[in-house]
FIZA-673523 format. One line per field, with one value per atom (N, C-alpha, C, O): residue number from 0; residue in three letters; atom name; x, y, z. Coordinates in steps of 0.1 Angstrom, whole numbers, plus 5000, padded with zeros to 4 digits. Example, Ala and Ser with C-alpha at 12.3 -4.5 7.8 and 13.67 -1.06 7.14 Angstrom:
FIZA-673523
resi <- 0 / 0 / 0 / 0 / 1 / 1 / 1 / 1
resn <- ALA / ALA / ALA / ALA / SER / SER / SER / SER
name <- N / CA / C / O / N / CA / C / O
east <- 5132 / 5123 / 5132 / 5142 / 5128 / 5137 / 5129 / 5134
north <- 4943 / 4955 / 4967 / 4967 / 4978 / 4989 / 5000 / 5011
up <- 5078 / 5078 / 5078 / 5085 / 5071 / 5071 / 5079 / 5080
***
This chain:
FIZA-673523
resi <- 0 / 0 / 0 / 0 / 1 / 1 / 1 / 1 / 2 / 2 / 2 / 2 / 3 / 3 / 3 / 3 / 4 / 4 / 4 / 4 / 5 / 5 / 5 / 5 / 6 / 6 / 6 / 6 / 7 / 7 / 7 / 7 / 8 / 8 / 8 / 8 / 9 / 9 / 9 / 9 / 10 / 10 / 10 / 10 / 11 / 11 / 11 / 11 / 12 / 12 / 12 / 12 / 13 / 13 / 13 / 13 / 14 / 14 / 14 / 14 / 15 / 15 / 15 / 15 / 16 / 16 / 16 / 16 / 17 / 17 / 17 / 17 / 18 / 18 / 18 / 18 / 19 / 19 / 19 / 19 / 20 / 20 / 20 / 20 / 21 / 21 / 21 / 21 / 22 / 22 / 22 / 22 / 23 / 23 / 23 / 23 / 24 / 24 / 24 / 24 / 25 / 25 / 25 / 25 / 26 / 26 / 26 / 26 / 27 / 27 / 27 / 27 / 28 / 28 / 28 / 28 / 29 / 29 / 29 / 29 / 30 / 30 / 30 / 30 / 31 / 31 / 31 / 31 / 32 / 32 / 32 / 32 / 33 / 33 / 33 / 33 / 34 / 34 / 34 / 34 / 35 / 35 / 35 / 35 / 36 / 36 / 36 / 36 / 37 / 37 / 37 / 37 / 38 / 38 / 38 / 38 / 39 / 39 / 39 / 39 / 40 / 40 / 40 / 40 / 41 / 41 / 41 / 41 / 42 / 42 / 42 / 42 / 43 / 43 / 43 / 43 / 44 / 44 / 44 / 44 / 45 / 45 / 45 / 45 / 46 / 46 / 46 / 46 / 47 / 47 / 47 / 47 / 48 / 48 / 48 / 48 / 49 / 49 / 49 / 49 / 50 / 50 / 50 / 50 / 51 / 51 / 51 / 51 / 52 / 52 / 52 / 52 / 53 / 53 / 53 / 53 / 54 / 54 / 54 / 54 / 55 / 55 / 55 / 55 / 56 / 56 / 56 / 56 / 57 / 57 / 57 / 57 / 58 / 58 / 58 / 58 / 59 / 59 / 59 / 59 / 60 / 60 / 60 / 60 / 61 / 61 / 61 / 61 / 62 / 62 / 62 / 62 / 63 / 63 / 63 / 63 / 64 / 64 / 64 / 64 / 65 / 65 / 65 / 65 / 66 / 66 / 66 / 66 / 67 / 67 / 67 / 67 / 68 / 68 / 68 / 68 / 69 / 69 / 69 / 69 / 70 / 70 / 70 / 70 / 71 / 71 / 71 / 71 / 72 / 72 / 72 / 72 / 73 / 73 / 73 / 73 / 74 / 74 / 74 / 74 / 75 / 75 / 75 / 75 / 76 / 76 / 76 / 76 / 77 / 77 / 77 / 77 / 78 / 78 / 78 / 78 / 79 / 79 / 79 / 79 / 80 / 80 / 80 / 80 / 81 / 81 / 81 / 81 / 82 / 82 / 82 / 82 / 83 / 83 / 83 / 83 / 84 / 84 / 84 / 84 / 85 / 85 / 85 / 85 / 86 / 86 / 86 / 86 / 87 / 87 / 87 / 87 / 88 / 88 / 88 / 88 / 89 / 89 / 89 / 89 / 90 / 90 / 90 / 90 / 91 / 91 / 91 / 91 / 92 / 92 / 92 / 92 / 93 / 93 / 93 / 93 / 94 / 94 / 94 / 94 / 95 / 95 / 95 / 95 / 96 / 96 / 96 / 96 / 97 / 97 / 97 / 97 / 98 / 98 / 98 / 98 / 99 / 99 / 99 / 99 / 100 / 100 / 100 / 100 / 101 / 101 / 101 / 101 / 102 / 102 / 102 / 102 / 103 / 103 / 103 / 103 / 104 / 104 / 104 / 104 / 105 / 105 / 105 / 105 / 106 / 106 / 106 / 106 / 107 / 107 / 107 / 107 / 108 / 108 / 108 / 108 / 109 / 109 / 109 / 109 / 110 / 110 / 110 / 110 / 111 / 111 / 111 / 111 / 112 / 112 / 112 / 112 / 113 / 113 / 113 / 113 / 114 / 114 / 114 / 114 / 115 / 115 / 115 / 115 / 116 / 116 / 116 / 116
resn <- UNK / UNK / UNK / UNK / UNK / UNK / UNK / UNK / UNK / UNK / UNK / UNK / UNK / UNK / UNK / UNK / UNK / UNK / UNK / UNK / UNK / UNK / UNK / UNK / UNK / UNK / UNK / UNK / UNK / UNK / UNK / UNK / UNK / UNK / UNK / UNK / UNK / UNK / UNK / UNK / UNK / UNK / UNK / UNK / UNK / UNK / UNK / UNK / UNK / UNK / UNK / UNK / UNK / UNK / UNK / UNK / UNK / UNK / UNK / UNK / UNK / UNK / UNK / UNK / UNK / UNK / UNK / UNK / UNK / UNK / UNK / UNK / UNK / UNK / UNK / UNK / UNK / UNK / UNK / UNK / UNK / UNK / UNK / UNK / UNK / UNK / UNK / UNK / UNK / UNK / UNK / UNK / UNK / UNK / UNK / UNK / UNK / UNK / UNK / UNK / UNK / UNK / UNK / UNK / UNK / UNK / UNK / UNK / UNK / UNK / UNK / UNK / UNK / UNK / UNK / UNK / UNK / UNK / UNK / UNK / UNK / UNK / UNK / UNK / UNK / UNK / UNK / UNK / UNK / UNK / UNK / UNK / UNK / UNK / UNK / UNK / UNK / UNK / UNK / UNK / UNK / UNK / UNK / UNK / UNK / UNK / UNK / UNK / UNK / UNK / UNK / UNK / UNK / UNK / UNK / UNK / UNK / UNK / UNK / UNK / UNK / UNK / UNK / UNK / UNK / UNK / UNK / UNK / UNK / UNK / UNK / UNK / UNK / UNK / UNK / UNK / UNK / UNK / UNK / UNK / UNK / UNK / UNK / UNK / UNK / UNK / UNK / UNK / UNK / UNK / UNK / UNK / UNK / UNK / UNK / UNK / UNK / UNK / UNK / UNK / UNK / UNK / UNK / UNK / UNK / UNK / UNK / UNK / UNK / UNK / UNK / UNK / UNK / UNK / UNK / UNK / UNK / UNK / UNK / UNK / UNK / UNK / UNK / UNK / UNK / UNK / UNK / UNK / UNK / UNK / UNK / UNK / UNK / UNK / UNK / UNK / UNK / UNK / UNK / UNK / UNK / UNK / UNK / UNK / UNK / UNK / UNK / UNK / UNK / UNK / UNK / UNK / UNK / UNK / UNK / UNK / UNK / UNK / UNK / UNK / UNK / UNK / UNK / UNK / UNK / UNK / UNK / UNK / UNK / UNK / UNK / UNK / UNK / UNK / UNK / UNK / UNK / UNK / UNK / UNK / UNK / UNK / UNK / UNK / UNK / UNK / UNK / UNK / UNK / UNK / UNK / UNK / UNK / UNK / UNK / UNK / UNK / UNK / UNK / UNK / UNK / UNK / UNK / UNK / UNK / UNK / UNK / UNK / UNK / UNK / UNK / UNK / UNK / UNK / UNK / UNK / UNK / UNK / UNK / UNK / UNK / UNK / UNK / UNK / UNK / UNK / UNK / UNK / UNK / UNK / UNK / UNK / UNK / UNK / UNK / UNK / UNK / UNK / UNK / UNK / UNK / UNK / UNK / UNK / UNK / UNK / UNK / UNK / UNK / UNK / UNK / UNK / UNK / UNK / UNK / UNK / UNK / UNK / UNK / UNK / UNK / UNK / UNK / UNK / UNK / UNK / UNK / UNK / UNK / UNK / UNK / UNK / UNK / UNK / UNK / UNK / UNK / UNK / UNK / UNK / UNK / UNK / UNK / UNK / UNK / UNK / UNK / UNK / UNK / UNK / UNK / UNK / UNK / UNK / UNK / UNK / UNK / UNK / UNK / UNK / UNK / UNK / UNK / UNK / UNK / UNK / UNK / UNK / UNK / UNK / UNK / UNK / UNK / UNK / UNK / UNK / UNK / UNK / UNK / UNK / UNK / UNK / UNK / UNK / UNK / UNK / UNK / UNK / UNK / UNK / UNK / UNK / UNK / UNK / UNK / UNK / UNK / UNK / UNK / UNK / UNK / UNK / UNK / UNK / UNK / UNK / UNK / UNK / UNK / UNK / UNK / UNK / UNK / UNK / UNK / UNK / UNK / UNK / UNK / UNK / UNK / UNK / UNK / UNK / UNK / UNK / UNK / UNK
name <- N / CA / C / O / N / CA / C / O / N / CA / C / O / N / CA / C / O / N / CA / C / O / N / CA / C / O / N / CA / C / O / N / CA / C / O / N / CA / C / O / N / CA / C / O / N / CA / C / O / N / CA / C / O / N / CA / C / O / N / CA / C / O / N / CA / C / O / N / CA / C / O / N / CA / C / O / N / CA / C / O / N / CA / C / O / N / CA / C / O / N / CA / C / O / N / CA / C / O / N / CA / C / O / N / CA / C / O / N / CA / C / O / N / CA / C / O / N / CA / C / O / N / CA / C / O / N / CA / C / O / N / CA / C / O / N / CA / C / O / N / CA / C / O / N / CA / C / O / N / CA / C / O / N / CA / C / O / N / CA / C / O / N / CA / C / O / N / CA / C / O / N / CA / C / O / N / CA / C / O / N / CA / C / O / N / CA / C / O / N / CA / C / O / N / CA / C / O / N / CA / C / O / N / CA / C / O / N / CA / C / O / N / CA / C / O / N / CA / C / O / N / CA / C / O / N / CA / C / O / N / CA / C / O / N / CA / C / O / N / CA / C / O / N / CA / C / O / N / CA / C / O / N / CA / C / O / N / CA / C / O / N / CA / C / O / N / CA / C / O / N / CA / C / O / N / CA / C / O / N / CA / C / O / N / CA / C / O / N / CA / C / O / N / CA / C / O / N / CA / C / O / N / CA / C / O / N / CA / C / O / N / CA / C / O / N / CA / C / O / N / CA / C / O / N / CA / C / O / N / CA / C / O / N / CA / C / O / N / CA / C / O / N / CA / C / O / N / CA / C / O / N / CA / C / O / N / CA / C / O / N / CA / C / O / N / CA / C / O / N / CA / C / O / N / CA / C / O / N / CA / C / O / N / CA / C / O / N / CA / C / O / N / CA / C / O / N / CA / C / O / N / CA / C / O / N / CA / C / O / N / CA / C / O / N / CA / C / O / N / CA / C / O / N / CA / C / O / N / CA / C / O / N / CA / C / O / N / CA / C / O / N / CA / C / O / N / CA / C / O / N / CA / C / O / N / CA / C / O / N / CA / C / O / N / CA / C / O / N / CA / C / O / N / CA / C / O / N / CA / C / O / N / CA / C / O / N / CA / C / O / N / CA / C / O / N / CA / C / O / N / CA / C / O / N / CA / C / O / N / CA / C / O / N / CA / C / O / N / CA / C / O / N / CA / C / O
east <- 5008 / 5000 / 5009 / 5018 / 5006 / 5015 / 5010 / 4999 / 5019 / 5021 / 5027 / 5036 / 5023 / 5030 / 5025 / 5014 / 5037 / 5039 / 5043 / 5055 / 5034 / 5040 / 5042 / 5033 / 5051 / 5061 / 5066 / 5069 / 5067 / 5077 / 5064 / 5068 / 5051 / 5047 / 5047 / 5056 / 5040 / 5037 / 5033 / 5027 / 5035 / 5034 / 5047 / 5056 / 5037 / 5047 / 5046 / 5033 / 5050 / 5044 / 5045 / 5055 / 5038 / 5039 / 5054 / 5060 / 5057 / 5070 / 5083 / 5095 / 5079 / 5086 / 5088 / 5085 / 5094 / 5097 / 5094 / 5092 / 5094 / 5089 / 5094 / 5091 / 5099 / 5099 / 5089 / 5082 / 5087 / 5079 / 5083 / 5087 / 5081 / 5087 / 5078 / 5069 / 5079 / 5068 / 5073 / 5073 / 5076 / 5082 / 5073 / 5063 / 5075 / 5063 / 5071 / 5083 / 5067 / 5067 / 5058 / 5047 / 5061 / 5050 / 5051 / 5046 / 5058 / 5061 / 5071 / 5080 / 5072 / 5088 / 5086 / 5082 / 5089 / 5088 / 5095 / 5088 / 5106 / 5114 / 5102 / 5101 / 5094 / 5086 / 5077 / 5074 / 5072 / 5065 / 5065 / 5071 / 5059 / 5055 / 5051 / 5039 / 5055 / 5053 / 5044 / 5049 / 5034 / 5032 / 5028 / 5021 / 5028 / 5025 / 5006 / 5002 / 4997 / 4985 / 4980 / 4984 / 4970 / 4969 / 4955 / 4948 / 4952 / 4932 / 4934 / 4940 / 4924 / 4927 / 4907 / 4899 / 4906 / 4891 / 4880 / 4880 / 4871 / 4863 / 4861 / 4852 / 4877 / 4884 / 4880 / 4876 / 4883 / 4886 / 4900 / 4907 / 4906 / 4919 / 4923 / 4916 / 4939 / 4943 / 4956 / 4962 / 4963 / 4980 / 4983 / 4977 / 4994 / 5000 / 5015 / 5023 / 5019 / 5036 / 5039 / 5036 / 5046 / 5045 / 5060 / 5065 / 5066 / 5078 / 5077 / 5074 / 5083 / 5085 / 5099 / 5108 / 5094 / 5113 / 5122 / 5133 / 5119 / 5129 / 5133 / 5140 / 5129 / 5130 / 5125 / 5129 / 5112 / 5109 / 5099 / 5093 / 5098 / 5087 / 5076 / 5076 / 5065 / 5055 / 5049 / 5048 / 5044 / 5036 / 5026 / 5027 / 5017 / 5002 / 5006 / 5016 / 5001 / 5006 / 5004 / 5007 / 4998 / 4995 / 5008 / 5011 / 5017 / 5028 / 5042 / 5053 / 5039 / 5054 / 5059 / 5053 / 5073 / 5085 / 5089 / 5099 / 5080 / 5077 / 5080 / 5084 / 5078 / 5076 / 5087 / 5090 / 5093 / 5100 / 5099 / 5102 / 5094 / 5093 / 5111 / 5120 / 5108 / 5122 / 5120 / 5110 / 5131 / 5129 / 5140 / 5146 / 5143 / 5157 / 5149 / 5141 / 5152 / 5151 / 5155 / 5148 / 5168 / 5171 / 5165 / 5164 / 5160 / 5151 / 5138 / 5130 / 5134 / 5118 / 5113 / 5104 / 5116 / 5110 / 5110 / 5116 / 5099 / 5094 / 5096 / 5092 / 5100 / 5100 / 5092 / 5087 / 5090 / 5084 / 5091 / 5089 / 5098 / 5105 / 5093 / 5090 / 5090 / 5080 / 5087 / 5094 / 5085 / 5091 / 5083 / 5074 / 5086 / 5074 / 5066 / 5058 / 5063 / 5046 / 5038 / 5043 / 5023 / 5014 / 4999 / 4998 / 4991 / 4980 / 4974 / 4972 / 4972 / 4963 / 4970 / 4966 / 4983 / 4987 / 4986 / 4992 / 4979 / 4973 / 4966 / 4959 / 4967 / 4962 / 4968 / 4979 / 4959 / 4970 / 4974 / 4970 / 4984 / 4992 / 4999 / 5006 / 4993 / 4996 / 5006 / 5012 / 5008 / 5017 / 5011 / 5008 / 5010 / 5001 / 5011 / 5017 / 5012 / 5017 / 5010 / 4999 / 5017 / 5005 / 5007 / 5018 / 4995 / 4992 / 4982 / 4971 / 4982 / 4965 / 4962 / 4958 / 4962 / 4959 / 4953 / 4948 / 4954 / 4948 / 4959 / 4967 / 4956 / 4961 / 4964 / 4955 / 4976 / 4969 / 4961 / 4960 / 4953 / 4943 / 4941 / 4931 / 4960 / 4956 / 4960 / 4962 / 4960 / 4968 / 4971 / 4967 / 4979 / 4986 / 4980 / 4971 / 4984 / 4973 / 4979 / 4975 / 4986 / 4986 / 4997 / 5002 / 5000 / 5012 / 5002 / 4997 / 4999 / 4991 / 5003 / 5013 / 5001 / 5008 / 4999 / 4993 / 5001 / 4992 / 5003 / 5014 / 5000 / 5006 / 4998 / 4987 / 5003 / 4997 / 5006 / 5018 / 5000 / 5007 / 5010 / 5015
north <- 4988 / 5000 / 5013 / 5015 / 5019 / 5036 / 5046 / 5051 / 5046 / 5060 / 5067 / 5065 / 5081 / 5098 / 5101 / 5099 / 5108 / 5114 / 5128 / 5130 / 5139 / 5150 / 5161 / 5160 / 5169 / 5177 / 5186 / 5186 / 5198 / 5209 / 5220 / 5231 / 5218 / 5233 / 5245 / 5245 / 5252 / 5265 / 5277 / 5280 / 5283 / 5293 / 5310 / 5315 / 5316 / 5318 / 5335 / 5336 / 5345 / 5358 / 5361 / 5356 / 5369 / 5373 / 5377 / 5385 / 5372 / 5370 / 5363 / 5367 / 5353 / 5347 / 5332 / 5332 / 5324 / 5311 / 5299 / 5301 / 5288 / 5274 / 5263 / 5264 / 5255 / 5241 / 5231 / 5235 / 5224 / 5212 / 5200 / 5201 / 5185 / 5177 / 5166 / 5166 / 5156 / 5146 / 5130 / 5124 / 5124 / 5107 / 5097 / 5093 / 5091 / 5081 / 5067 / 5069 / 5057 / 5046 / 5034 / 5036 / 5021 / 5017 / 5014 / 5004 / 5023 / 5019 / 5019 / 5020 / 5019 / 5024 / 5040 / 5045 / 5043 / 5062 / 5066 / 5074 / 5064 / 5067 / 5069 / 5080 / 5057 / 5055 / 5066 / 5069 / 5076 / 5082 / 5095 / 5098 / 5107 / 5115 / 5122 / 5118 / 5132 / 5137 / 5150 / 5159 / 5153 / 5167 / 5172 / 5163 / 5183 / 5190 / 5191 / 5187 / 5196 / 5196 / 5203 / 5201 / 5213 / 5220 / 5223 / 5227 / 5223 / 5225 / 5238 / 5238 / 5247 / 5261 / 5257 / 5249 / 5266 / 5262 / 5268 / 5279 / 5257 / 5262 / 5263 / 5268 / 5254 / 5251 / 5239 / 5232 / 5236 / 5220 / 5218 / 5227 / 5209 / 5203 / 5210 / 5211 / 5215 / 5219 / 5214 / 5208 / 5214 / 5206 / 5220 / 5227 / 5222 / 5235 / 5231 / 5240 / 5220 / 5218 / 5206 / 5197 / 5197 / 5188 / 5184 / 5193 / 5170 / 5172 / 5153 / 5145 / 5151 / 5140 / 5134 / 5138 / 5118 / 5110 / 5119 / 5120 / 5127 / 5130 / 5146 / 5153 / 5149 / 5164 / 5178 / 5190 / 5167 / 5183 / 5187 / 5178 / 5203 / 5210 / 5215 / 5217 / 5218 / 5227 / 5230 / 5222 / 5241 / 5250 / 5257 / 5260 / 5260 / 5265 / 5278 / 5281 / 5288 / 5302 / 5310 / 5322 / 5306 / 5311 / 5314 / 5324 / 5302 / 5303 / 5300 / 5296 / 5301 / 5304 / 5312 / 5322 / 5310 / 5320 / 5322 / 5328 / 5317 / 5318 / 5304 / 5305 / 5289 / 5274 / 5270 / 5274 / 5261 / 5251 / 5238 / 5235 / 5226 / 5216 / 5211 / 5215 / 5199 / 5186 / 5176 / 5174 / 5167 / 5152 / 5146 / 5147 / 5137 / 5131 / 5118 / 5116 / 5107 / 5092 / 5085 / 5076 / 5087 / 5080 / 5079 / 5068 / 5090 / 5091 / 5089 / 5089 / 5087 / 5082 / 5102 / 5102 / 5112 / 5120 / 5129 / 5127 / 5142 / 5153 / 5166 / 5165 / 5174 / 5187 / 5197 / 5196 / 5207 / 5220 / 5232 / 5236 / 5238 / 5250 / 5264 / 5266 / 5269 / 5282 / 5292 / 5292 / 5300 / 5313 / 5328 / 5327 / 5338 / 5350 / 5348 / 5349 / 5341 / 5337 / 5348 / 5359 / 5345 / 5354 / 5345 / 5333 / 5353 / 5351 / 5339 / 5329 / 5342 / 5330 / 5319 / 5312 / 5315 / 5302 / 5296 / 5286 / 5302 / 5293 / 5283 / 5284 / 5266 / 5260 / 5246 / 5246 / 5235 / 5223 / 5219 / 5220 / 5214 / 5209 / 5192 / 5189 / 5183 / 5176 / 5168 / 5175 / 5154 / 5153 / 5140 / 5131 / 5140 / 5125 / 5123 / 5133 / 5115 / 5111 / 5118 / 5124 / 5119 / 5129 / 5118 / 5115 / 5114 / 5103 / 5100 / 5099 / 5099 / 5095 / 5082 / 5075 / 5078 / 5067 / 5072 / 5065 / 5088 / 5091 / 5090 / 5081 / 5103 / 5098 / 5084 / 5076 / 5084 / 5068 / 5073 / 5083 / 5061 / 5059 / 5065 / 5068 / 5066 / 5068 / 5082 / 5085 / 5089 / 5108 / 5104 / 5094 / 5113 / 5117 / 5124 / 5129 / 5125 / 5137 / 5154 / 5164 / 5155 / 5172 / 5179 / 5172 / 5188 / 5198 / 5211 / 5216 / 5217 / 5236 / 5241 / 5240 / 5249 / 5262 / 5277 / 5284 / 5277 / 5293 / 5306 / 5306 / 5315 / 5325 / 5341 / 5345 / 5344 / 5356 / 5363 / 5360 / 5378 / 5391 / 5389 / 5398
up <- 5000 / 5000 / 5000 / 5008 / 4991 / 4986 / 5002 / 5005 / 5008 / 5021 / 5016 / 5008 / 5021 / 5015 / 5028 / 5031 / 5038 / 5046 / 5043 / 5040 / 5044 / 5040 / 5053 / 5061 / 5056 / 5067 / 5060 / 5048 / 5073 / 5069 / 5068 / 5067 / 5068 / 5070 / 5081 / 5089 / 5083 / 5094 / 5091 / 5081 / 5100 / 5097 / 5095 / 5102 / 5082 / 5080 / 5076 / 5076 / 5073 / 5069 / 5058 / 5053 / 5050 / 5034 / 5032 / 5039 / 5025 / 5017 / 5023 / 5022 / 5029 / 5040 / 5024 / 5012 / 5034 / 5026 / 5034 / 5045 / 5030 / 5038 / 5026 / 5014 / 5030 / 5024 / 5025 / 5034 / 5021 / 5025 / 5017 / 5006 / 5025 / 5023 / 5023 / 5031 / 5014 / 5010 / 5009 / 4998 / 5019 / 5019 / 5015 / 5022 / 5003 / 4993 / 4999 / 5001 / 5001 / 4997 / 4998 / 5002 / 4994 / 4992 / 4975 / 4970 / 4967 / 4952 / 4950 / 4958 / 4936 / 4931 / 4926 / 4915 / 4935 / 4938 / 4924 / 4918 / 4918 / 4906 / 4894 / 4888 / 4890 / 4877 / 4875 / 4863 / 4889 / 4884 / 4886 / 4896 / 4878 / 4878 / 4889 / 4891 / 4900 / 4915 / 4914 / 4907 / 4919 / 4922 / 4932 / 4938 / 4938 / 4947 / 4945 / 4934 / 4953 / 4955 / 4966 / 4978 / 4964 / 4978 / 4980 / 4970 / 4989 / 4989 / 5002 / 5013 / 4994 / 5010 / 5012 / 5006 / 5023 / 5029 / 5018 / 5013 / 5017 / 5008 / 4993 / 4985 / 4991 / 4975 / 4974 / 4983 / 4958 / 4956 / 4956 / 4950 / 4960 / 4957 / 4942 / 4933 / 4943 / 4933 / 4930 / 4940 / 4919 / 4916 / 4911 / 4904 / 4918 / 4914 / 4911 / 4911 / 4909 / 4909 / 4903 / 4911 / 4888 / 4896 / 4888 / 4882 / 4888 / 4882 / 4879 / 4888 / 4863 / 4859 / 4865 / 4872 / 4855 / 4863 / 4859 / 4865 / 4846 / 4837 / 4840 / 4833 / 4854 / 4861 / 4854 / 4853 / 4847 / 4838 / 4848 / 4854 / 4850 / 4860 / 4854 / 4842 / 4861 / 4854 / 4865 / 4875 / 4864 / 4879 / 4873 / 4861 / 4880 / 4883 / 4879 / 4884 / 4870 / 4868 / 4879 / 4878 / 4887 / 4907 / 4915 / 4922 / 4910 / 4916 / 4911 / 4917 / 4895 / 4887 / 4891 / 4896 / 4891 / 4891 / 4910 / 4913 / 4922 / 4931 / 4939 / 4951 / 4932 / 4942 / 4930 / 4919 / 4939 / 4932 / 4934 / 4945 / 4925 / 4930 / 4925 / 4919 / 4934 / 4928 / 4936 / 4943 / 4933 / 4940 / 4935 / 4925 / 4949 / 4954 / 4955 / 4964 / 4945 / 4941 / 4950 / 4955 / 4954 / 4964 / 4977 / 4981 / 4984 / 4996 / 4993 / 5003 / 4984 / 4979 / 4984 / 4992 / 4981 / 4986 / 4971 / 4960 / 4978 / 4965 / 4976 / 4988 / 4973 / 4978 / 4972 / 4960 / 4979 / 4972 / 4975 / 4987 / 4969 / 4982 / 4976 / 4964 / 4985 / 4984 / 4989 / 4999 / 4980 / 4985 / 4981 / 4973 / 4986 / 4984 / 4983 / 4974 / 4999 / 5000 / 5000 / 5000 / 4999 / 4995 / 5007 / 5007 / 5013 / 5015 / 5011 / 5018 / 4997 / 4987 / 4985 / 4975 / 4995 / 4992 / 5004 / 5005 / 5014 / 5026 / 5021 / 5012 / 5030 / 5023 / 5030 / 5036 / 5028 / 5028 / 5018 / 5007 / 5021 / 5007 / 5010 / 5019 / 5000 / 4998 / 4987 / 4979 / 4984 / 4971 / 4969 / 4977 / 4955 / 4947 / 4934 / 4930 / 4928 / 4915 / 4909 / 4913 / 4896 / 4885 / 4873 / 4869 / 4869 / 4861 / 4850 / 4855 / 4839 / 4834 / 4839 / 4831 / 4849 / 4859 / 4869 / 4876 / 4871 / 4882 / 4895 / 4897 / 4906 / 4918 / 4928 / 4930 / 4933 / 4942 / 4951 / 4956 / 4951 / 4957 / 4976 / 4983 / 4980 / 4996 / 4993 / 4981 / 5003 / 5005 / 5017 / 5024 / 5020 / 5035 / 5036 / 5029 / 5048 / 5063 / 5058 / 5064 / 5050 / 5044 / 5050 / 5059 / 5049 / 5055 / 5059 / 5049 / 5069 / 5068 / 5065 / 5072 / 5052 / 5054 / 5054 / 5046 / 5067 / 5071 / 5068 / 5074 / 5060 / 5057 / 5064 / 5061 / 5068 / 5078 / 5082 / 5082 / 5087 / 5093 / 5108 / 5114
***
């Protein structure tokens, strides 16, 4: 069964920075396709990040030029680094494969990142 433990959020103030960190296993974490995902209150779930085996990126135009995804194969893990946070990226944030197979099936318990004055 696929576990994603995701860590590293808080709180944090507008234009501040945060990492976050996402440990998959359960598969062979290499084969696939990683993205970042974040639901704020009152949203639906959104993918704003996500990055192939082959380390290509693509981001949500919300937060180009601003999030970085990547991912270290070895540790089964996906990162996000955020930076010049903004208000509107409070939110939980989780990480799912990105697939035309669709998400796996479990999610982790989410990271808050609350951004505030």
């Amino acid at each position: 069964q696929v576990q994603l433990v995701e860590s590293g959020g808080g709180l944090v103030q507008p234009g501040g920075s945060l990492r976050v960190s996402c440990k998959v296993s359960g598969t062979i974490f290499g084969i696939w396709a990683m993205g970042w995902y974040r639901q704020a209150p009152g949203k639906q779930r959104e993918l704003v990040a996500s990055i192939t085996r082959g380390l290509n990126t693509n981001y949500v135009d919300s937060v180009k030029g601003r999030f970085t995804i990547s991912r270290d194969n070895a540790k089964n893990t996906v990162y996000l680094q955020m930076d010049s946070l903004k208000f509107e990226d409070t939110a939980v944030y989780y990480c799912n494969r990105v697939s035309d197979r669709g998400a796996f099936d479990s999610w982790g318990q989410g990271t808050q990142v609350t951004v505030s004055s």
